[in-house]
C-alpha positions in Angstrom: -46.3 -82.5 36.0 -42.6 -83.4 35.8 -41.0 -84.5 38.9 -37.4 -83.1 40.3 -34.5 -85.0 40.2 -33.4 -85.7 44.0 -30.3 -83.4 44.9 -27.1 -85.9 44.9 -25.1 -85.7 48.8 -21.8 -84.5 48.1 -18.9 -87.9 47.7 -15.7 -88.0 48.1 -13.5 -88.2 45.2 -12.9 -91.8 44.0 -8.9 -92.3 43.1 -8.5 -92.5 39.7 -5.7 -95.7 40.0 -4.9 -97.5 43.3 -1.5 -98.5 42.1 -0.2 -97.2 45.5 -1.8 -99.3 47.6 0.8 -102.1 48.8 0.2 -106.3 48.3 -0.7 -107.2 51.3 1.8 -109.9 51.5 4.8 -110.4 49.2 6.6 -113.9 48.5 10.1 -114.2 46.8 10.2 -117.4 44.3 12.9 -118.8 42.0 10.1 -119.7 39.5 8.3 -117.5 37.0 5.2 -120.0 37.2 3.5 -119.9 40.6 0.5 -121.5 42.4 -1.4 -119.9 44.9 -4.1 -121.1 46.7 -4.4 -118.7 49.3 -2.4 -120.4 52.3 -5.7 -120.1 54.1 -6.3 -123.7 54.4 -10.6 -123.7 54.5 -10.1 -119.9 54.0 -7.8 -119.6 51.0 -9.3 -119.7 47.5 -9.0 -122.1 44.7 -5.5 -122.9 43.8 -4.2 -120.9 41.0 -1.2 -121.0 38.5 0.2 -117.6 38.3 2.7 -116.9 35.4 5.0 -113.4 35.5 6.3 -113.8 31.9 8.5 -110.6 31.7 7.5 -108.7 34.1 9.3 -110.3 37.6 6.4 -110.2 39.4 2.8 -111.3 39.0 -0.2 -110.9 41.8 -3.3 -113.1 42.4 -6.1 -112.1 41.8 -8.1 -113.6 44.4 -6.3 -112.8 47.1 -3.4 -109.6 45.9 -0.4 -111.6 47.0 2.5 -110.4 45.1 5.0 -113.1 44.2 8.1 -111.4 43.2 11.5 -113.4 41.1 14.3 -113.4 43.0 17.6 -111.8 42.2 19.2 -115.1 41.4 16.0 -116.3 39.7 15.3 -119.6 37.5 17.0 -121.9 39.7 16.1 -124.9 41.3 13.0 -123.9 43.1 13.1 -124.1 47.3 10.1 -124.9 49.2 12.4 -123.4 51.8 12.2 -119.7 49.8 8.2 -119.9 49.6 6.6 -123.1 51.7 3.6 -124.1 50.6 3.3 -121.6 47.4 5.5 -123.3 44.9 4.7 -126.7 42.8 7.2 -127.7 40.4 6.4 -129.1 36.8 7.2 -132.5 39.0 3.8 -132.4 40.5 5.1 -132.6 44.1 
């Protein structure tokens, strides 16, 4: 004898894209290559090297923070504009 399938509860829809949602945090930089390690000190993540190519903006993907090219971008970069997020090709 065949057994029945357990009736499924009714769910709630699951969004199709959660492009909406906002980065928790966004960070203007004069570089298009980033590193971001979080800023969480013991509770950040492994530092990362973040590039936006194109696009003016790139996000991490541990933590969703959106770094963002400013207007006047590919300057000198500031660790003014974004303490502690940006590392030049200087290794500073």
């Amino acid at each position: 004898m065949a057994r029945k399938a357990k009736p499924v509860p009714n769910r709630a829809p699951i969004p199709e894209r959660v492009d909406s949602v906002p980065p928790p945090e966004v960070v203007t930089v004069r570089s298009r290559r980033v590193a971001c390690d979080g800023v969480g000190g013991a509770l950040g993540h492994p530092k990362v090297w973040l590039e936006m190519g194109d696009d003016g903006f790139v996000e991490c993907g541990y933590c969703d923070r959106r770094f963002v090219l400013a207007s006047d971008s590919e300057g000198v970069a500031s660790e003014q504009l974004a303490p502690g997020v940006y590392v030049g090709s200087h290794g500073h």
